[in-house]
N, C-alpha and C positions, 0 to 999 in steps of 0.2 A: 144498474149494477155499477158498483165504483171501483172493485177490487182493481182495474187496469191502468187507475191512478197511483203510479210507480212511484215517484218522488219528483221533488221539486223543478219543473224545468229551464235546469241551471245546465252551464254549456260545459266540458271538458275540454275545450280547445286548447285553454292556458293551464293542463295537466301536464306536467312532463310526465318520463318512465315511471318516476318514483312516486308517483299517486297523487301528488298535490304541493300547492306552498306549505301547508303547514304540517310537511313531514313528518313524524318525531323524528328524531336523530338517535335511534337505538339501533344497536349493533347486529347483526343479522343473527349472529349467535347467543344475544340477547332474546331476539324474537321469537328464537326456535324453539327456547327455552318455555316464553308464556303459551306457547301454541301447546307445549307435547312435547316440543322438543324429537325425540323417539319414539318408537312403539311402546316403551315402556313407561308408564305413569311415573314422573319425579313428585317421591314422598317427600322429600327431604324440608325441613322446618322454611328455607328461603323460597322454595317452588310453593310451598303453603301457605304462606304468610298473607294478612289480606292488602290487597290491591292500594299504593301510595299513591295519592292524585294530585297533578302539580295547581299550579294558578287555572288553569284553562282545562280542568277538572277532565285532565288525560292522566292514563296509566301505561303501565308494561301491554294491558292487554285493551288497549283502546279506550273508550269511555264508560264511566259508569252503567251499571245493568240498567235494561228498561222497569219502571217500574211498573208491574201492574194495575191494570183500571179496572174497576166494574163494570161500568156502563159503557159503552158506545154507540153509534148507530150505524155500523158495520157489523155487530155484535149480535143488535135486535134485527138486524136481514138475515144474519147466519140462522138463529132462531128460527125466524119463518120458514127460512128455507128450508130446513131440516125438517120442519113440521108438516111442510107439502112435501116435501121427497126426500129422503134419507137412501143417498146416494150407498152406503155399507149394505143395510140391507136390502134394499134396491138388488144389489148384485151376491145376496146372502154371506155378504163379509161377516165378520164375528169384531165388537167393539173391546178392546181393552181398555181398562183406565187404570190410571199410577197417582202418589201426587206426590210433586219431586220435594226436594227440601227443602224449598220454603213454602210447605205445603199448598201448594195450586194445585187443583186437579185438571190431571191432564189424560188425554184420551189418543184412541190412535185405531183405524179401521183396518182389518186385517182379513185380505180377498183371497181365498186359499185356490188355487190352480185343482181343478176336480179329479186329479189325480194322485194327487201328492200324499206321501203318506210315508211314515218312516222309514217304510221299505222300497221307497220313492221319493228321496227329496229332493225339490225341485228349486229352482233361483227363484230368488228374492230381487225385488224392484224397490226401491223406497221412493217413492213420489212425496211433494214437498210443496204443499199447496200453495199460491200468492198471496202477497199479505192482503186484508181486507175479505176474505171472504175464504171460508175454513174447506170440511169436505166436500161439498158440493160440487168445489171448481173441477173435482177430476172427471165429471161428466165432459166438461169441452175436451178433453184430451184423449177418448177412444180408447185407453189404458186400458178400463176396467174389464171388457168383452175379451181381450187380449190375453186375460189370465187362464181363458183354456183353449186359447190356439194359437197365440203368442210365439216366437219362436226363441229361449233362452237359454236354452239346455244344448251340451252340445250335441246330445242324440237325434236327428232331426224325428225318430220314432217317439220323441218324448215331448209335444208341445203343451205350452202354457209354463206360467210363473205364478208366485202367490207376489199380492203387490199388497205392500204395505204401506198406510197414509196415518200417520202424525199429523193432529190439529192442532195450528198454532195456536199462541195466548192472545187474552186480549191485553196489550200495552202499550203506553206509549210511544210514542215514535217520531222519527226526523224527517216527517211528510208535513204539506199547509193544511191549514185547521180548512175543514173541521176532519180531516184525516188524519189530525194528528194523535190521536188515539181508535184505536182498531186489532185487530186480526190480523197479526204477525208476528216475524221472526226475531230476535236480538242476535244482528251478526253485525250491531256494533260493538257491541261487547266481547271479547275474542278470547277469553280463559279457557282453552282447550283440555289442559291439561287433567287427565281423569283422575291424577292422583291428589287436587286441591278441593279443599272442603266450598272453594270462590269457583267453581266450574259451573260455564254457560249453561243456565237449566235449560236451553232448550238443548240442546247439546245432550246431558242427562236424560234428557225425556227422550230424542229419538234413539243414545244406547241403548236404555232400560226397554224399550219398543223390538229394536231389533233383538234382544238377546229374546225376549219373551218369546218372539215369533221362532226362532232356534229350539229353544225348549221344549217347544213341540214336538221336535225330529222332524219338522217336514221343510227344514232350507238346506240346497246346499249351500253349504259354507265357502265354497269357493267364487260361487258366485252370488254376491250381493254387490247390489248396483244401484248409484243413489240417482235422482234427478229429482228437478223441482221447477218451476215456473212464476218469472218474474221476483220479486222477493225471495221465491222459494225455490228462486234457481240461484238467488246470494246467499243464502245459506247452507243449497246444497253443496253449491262451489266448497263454503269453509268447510263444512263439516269432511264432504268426499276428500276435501286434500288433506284433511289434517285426520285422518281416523284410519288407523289400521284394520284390515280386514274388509277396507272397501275396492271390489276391484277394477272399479272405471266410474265416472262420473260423468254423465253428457246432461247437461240444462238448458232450457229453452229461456232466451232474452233477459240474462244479466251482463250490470257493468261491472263491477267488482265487491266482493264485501269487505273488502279492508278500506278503501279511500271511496265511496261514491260520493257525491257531489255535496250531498247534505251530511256528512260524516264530519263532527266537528274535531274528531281526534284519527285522522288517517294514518294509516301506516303502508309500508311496503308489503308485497305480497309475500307469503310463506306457505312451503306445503314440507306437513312432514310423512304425508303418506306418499309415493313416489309411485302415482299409478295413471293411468290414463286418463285423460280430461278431454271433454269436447263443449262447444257452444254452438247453436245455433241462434242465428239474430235474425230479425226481421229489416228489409232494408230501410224500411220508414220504419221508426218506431215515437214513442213518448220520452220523449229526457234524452234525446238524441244517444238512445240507449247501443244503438248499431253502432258509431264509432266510439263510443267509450267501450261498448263488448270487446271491440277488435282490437284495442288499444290494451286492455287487461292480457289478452291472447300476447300482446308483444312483451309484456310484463312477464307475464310467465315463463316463457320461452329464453329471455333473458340472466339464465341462470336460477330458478326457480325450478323449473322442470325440464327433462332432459325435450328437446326439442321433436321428436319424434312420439312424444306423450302428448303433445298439445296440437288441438284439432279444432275445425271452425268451419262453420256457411252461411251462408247469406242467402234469405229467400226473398221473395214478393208474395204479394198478400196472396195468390193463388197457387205458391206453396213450388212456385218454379226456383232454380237455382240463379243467383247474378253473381256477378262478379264486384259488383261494391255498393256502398251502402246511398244511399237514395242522399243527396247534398240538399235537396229539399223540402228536408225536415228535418234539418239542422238549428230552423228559427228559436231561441230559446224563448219566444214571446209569439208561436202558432198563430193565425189567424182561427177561426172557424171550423172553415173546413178542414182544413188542415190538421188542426187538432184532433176532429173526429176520425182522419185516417190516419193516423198515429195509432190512436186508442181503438180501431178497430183492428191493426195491426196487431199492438200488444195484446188484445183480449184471443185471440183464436191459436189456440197448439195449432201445429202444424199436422194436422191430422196426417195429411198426405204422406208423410215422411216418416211415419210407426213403424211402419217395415225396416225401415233404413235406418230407423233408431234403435231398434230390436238387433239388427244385427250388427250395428258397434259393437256395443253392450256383450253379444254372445261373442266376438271374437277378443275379448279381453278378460277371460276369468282368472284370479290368483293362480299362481304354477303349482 
């Protein structure tokens, strides 16, 4: 399996606060503006307009969208995999599909809490698969058992959650070939804004997911709660901070999705949803992903998020707490072995820690 081949192992040392050398230089109230800006969608003709790119094929909202690929060979594993196990009904989830506007079809598993019921609705989890490898991966994560004894609700008489899993596209991407096309997210691409006709389809896909799961009557709305892992814990980041009606975001082993190392058009960090954020890193990880995570945490906290919203830990591969990130596996050129404890690292949820991620999660729902 290769899905825990994260991106390039390029070092963040020479990162300042502000994400990288090659900054943009837009204004913060510029940036707010292509995010979302507000909870309320900017219609107006300049919020809509389609995306300027300068020389170095950067825009307001990062860089050009990923395009679409047919084929890959992360693509033809998801396949198999699905074929031997289809993780949804596996655990008698029900599949939705949409297909957004540039017609892709897109799909998304939906794991209902065995109680839940209009006269019962229960929180909502959004899990966020890694890139390279679509529903399958929430088997490593213990999630899906969780949806009926789970603890999310603030009743403790009322356990389980429905958890909803969005599968990504398959696209290109800013990973080394032959990864560079597979099974993942576009959160290089940053057009938040739900009122523009240029809004990040994966973006569009996981709203059009969650409101489906709404329509049902069986979420409460106060509590929807995103996470995701690895890749699909950089898009959880964008999406949780920037999307009204999410009410906490906590993701396992990202560095940031505005500036990560292979982001040819980085930017400063923005959230315009103002709700609680947490990360859990691993202390060795792949992409020396532990001090760039922690590094984003000081970004955020930097006038980004009110400093009391932004939350973080550090384990060992057996899932214990430290107090800082392992120095060696920092090498941006791993030996061996080394490599494989990184990438054993990156590849395992912290299973141990579901409880303890459960109730972040339940002690932050909208007021």
């Amino acid at each position: 399996m290769t899905f825990f081949l994260k991106a390039p192992a390029l070092s963040r040392t020479s990162l300042g606060a502000t994400g990288g050398n090659r900054l943009l230089s837009i204004s913060v109230a510029l940036l707010l503006s292509a995010c979302g800006g507000s909870n309320t969608p900017d219609t107006s003709a300049a919020a809509n307009a389609a995306p300027v790119y300068d020389a170095a094929g950067c825009s307001v909202y990062g860089v050009r969208p990923r395009a679409v690929v047919p084929v890959s060979l992360d693509l033809a594993l998801n396949n198999l995999l699905n074929a031997i196990v289809n993780s949804c009904t596996l655990h008698s989830g029900e599949m939705m599909t949409w297909s957004d506007a540039n017609g892709t079809p897109r799909e998304a598993c939906l794991i209902k809490a065995p109680q839940t019921s209009p006269s019962q609705p229960m929180p909502l989890l959004v899990y966020l698969p890694p890139t390279l490898v679509g529903l399958d991966s929430v088997l490593l994560s213990g999630l899906a058992p969780l949806t009926a004894t789970g603890q999310l609700a603030a009743d403790p008489s009322q356990p389980g959650f429905n958890l909803l899993i969005p599968v990504p596209r398959n696209i290109e991407q800013f990973l080394p070939a032959p990864l560079d096309y597979g099974v993942g997210w576009d959160h290089w691409y940053r057009n938040l804004n739900r009122g523009s006709d240029y809004l990040n389809p994966d973006v569009a896909a996981i709203d059009h997911f969650i409101e489906a799961s709404k329509a049902k009557g069986i979420v409460d709305s106060k509590r929807i709660f995103v996470t995701g892992h690895s890749e699909g814990a950089d898009m959880g980041t964008l999406y949780g901070l920037n999307t009204p009606g999410i009410a906490a975001t906590r993701v396992f082993s990202t560095i940031s999705p505005f500036d990560d190392p292979a982001d040819p058009c980085p930017q400063a960090p923005t959230a315009t949803n103002i709700r609680p954020y947490f990360v859990t890193e691993r202390a060795c990880d792949t992409g020396n992903a532990c001090k760039a995570g922690n590094q984003f945490l000081d970004e955020l906290r930097a006038g980004v998020l009110p400093v009391v919203d932004v939350g973080g830990e550090i384990l060992d591969l057996s899932g214990k707490l430290v107090s800082a990130c392992d120095a060696t596996c920092e090498d941006p050129n791993p030996n061996f072995t080394d490599f494989l404890r990184e990438q054993a690292n990156h590849l395992l949820w912290p299973v141990s820690r579901n409880a303890e991620f459960l109730a972040y999660l339940r002690a932050h729902p909208l007021p």
